[in-house]
C-alpha positions as a Markdown table, in Angstrom:
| # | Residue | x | y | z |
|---|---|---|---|---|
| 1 | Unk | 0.0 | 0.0 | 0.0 |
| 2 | Unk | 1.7 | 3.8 | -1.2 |
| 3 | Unk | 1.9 | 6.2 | 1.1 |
| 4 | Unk | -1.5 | 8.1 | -0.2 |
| 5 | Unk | -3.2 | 4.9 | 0.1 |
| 6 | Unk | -1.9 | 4.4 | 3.6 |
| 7 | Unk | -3.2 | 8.1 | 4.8 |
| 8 | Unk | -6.5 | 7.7 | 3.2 |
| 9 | Unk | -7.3 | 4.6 | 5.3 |
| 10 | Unk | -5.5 | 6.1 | 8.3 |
| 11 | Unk | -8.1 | 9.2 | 7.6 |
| 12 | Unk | -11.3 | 7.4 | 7.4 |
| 13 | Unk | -10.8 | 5.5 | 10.9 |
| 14 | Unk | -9.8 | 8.5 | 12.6 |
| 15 | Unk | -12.5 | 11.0 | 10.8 |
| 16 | Unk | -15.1 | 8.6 | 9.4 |
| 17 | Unk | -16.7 | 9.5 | 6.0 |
| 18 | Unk | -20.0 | 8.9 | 4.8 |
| 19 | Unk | -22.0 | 10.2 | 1.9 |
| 20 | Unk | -23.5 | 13.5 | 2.6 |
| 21 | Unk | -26.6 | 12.3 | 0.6 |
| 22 | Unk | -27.7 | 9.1 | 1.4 |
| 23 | Unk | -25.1 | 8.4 | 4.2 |
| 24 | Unk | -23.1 | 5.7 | 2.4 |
| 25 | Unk | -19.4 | 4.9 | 4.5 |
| 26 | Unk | -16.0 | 6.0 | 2.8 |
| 27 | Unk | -17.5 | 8.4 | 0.6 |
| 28 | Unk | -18.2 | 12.1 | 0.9 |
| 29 | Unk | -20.5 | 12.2 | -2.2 |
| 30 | Unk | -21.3 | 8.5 | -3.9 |
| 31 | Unk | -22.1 | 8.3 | -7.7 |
| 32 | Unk | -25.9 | 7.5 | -6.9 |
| 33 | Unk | -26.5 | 10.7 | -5.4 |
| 34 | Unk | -24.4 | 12.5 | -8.2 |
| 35 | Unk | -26.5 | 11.2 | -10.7 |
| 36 | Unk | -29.5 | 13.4 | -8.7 |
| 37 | Unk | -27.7 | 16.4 | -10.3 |
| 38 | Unk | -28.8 | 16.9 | -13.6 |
| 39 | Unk | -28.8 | 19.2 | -16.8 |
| 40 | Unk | -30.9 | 22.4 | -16.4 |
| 41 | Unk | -34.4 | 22.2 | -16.1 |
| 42 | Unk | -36.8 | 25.4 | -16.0 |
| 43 | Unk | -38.8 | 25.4 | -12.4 |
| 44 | Unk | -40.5 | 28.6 | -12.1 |
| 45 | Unk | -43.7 | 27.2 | -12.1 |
| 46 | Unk | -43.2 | 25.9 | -8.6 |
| 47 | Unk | -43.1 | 29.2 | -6.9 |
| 48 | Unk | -46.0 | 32.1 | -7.1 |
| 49 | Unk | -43.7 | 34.9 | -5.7 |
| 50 | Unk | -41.8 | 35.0 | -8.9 |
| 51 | Unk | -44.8 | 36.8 | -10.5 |
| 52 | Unk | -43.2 | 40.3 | -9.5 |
| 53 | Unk | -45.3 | 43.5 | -10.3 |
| 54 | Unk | -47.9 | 41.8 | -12.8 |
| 55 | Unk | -44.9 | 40.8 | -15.3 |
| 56 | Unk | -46.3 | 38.1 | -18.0 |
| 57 | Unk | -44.2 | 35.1 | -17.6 |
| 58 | Unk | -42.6 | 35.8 | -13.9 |
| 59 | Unk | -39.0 | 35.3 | -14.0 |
| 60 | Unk | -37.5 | 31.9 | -15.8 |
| 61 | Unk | -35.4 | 29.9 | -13.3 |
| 62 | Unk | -33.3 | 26.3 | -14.0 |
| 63 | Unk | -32.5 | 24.2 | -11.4 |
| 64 | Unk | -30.4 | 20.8 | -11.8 |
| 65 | Unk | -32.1 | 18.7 | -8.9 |
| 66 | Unk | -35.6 | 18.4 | -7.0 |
| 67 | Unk | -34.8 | 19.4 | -3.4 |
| 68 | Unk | -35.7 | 15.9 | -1.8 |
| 69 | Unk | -34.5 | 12.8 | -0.8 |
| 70 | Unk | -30.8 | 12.7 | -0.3 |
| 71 | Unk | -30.5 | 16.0 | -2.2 |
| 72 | Unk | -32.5 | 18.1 | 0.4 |
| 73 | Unk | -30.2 | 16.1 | 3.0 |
| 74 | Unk | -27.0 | 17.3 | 1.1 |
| 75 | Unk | -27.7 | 20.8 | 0.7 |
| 76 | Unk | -28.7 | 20.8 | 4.6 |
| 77 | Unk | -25.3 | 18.9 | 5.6 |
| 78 | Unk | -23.5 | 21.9 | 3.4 |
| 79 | Unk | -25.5 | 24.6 | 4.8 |
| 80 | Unk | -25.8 | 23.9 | 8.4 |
| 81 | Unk | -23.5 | 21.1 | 9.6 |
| 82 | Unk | -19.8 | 21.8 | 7.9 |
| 83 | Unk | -20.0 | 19.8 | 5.3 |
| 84 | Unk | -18.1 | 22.3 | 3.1 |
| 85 | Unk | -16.7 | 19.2 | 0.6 |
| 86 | Unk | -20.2 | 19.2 | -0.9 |
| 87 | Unk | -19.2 | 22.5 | -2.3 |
| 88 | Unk | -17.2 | 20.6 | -4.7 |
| 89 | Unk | -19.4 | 18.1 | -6.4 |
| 90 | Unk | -22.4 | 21.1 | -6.4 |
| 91 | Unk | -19.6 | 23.3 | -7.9 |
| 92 | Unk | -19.2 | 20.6 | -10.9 |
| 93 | Unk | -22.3 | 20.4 | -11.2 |
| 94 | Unk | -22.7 | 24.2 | -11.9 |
| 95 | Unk | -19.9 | 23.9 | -13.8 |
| 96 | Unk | -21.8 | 21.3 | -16.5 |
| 97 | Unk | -24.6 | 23.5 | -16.5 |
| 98 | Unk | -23.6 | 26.6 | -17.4 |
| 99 | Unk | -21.9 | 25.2 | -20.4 |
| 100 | Unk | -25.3 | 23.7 | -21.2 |
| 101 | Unk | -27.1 | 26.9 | -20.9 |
| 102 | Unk | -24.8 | 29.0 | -22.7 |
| 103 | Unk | -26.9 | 28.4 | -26.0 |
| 104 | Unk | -30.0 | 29.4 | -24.7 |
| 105 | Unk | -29.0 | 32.9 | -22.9 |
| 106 | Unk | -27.4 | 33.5 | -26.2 |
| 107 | Unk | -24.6 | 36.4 | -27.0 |
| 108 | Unk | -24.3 | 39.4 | -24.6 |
| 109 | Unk | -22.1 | 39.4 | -21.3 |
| 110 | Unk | -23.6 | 37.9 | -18.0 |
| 111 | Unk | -23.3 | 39.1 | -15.0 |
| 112 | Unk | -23.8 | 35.7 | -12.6 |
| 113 | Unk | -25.1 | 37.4 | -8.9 |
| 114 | Unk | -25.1 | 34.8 | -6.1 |
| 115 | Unk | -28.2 | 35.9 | -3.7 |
| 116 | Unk | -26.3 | 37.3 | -0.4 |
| 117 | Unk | -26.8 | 35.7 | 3.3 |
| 118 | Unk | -27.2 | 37.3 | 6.3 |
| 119 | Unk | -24.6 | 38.4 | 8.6 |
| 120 | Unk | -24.9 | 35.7 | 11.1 |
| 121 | Unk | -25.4 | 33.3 | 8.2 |
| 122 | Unk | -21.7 | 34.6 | 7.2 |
| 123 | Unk | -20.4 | 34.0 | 10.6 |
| 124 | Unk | -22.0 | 30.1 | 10.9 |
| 125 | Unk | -20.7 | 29.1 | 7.7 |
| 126 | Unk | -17.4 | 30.6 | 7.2 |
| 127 | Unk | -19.1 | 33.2 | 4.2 |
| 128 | Unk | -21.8 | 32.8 | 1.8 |
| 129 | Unk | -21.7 | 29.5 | 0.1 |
| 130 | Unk | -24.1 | 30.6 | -2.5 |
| 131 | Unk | -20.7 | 32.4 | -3.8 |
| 132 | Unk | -18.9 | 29.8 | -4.7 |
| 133 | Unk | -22.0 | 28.4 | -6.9 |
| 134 | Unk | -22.6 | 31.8 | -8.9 |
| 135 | Unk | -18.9 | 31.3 | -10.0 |
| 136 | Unk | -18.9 | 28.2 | -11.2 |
| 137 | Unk | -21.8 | 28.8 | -13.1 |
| 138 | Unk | -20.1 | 31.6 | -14.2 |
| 139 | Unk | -16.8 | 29.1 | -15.4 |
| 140 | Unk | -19.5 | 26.8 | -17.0 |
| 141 | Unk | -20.7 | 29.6 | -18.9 |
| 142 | Unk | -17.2 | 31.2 | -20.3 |
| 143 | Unk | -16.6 | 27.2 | -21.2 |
| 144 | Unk | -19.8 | 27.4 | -23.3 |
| 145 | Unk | -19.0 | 30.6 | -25.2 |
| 146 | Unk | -21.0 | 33.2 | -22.9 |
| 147 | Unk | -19.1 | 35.8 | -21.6 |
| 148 | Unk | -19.8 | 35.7 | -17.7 |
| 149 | Unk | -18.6 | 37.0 | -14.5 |
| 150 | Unk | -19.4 | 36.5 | -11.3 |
| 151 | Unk | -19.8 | 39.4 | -8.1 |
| 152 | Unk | -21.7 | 39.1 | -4.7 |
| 153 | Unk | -22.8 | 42.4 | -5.8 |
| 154 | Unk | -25.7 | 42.4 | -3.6 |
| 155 | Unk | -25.7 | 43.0 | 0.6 |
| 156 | Unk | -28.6 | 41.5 | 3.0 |
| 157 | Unk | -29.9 | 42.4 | 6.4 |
| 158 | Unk | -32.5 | 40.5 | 8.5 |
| 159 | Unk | -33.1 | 37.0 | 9.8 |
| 160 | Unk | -32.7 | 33.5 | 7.9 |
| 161 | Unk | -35.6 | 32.1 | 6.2 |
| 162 | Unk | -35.4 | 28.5 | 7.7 |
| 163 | Unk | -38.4 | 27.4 | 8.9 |
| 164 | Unk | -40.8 | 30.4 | 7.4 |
| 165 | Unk | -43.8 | 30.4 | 5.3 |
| 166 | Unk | -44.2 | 32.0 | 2.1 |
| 167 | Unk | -45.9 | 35.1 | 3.6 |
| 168 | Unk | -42.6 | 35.6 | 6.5 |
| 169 | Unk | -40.5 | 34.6 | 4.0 |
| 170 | Unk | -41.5 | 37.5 | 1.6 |
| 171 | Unk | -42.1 | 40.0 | 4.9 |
| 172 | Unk | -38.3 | 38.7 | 6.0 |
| 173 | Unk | -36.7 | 40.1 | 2.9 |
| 174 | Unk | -39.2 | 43.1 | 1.6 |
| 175 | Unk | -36.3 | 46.2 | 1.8 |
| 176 | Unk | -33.6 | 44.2 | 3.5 |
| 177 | Unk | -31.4 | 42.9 | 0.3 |
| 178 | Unk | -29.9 | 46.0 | -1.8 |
| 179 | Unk | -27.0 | 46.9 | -4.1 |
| 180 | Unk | -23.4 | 47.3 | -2.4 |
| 181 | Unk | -23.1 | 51.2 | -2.9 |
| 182 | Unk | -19.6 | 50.2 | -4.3 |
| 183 | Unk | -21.5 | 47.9 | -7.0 |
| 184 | Unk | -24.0 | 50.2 | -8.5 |
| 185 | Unk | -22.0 | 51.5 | -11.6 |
| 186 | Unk | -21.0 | 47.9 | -11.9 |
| 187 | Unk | -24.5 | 46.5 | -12.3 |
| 188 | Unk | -26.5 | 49.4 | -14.3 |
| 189 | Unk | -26.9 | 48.3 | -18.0 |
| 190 | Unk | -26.2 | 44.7 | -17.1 |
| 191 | Unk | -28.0 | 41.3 | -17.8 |
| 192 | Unk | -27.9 | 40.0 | -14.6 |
| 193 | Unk | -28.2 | 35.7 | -13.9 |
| 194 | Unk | -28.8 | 35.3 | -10.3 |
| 195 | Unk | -28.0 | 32.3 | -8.6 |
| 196 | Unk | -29.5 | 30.7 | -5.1 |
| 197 | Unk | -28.6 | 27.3 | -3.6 |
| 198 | Unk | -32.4 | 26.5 | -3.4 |
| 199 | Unk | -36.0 | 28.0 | -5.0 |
| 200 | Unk | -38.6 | 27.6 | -2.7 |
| 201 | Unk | -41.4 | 30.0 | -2.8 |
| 202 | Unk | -39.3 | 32.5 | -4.9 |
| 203 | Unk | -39.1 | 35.3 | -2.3 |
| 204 | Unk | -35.6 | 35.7 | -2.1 |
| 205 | Unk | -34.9 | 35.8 | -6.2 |
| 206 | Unk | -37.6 | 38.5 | -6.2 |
| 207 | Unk | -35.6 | 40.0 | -3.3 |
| 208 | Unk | -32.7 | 40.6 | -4.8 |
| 209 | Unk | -33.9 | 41.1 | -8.8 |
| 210 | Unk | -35.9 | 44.6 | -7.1 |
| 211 | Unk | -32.7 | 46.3 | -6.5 |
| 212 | Unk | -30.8 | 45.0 | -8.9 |
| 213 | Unk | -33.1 | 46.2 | -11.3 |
| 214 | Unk | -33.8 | 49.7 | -9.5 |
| 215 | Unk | -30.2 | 50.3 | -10.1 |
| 216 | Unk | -30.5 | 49.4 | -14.1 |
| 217 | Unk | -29.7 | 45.9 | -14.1 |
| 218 | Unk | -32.0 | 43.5 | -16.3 |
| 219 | Unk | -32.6 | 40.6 | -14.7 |
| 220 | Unk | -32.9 | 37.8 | -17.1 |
| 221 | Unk | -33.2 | 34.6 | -15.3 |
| 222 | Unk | -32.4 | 32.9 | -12.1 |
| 223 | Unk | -30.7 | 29.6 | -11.0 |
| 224 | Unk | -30.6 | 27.3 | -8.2 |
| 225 | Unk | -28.9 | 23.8 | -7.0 |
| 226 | Unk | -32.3 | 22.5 | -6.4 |
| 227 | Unk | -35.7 | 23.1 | -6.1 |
| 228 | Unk | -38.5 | 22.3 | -3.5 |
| 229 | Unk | -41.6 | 20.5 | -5.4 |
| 230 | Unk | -45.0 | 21.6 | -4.0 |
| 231 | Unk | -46.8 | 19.4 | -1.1 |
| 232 | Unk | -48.0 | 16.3 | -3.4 |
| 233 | Unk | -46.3 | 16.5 | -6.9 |
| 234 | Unk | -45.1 | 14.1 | -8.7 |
| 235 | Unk | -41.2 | 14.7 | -9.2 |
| 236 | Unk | -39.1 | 15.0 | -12.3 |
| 237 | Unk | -42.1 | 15.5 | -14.8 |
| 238 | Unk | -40.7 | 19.0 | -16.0 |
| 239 | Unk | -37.1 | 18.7 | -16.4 |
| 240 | Unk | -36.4 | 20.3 | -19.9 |
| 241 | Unk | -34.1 | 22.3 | -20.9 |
| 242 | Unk | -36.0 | 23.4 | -23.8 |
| 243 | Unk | -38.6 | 25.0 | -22.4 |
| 244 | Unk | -37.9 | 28.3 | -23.9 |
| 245 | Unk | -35.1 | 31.6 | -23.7 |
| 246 | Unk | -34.0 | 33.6 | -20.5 |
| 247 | Unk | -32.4 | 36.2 | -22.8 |
């Protein structure tokens, strides 16, 4: 046995490692639970709060991954209880779709804005995760031919949405996210991709595209890692990529 092999083993027994999906031993992310992380799939449909002001259509959103299962259990582990080597295999899978949706956001520069966290959130987690997603989603884009960059453009006050309904969820965020002062000649003029780990009833993508496009941004689309299905239905009915343009 080599010397890597040796310290591998040595790790496991003295820090065990189990899936942070489905809990499988000596693996921090099995191929089962990777294959949960798909290409793009539009999901706007699931949340009413993206219908902002009246606009026809509400605002598209992809997701790669319904947030159940051993998904919902990952994104929790990565969230709330350290397990910041998830960030890797959701980062990949960022990566792989951005260079899938390239193509359909067409020519134009992109600016990719992660949704911000709180400042306890900050504190718990060692920064915002949602970060490290908007730039890989960025890398996946500039590998598909889109011009993209990536800023945590955006600042947020308030409590955490864990544990609120769709009416505190919306009331929790109404006024508390706005453009870094620093940011706002960056963002005017800009088509603006913003990205959140996961869309629930849409309040925080709403949240953040009011600002954003108060200071001239356009807002063309949002993304998340996954996406909650509504109480009852039936999931992996609408994943499609071609359901139509963001740009």
């Amino acid at each position: 046995m080599g010397v890597r092999a040796w310290w591998t083993e040595l790790s496991r027994l003295v820090l065990p490692v189990a899936c942070g999906g489905c809990g499988l031993d000596d693996v921090p992310w099995c191929a089962a639970c990777d294959a949960l992380l798909g290409p793009p799939w539009r999901c706007e449909q699931r949340a009413g709060r993206l219908d902002l002001l009246g606009a026809p259509g509400g605002l598209p959103v992809w997701t790669v991954a319904d947030c159940v299962g051993p998904v919902r259990a990952a994104v929790l582990a990565w969230k709330d209880h350290g397990r910041l080597d998830l960030t890797r295999p959701f980062a990949a899978a960022l990566v792989a779709a951005g260079r899938a949706l390239a193509p359909v956001l067409g020519p134009g520069e992109v600016l990719v804005v992660p949704a911000p966290s709180t400042p306890a959130s900050r504190r718990r987690r060692g920064g915002n995760l949602v970060d490290d997603l908007a730039a890989a989603l960025a890398a996946g884009l500039r590998a598909g031919g889109t011009a993209a960059r990536s800023s945590p453009v955006l600042a947020r006050r308030g409590g955490d949405q864990v544990g609120l309904g769709t009416r505190a969820r919306w009331l929790n965020l109404t006024g508390h996210v706005r453009v870094r002062r620093r940011a706002l000649a960056q963002v005017a003029g800009c088509r603006v991709l913003l990205v959140d780990d996961v869309l629930t009833t849409g309040a925080t993508l709403v949240a953040c595209r009011v600002p954003l496009e108060a200071a001239g941004a356009h807002v063309a689309a949002g993304f998340t890692l996954a996406s909650t299905p509504p109480p009852g239905a039936r999931t992996g009915d609408e994943r499609d990529i071609r359901c139509g343009s963001a740009a």
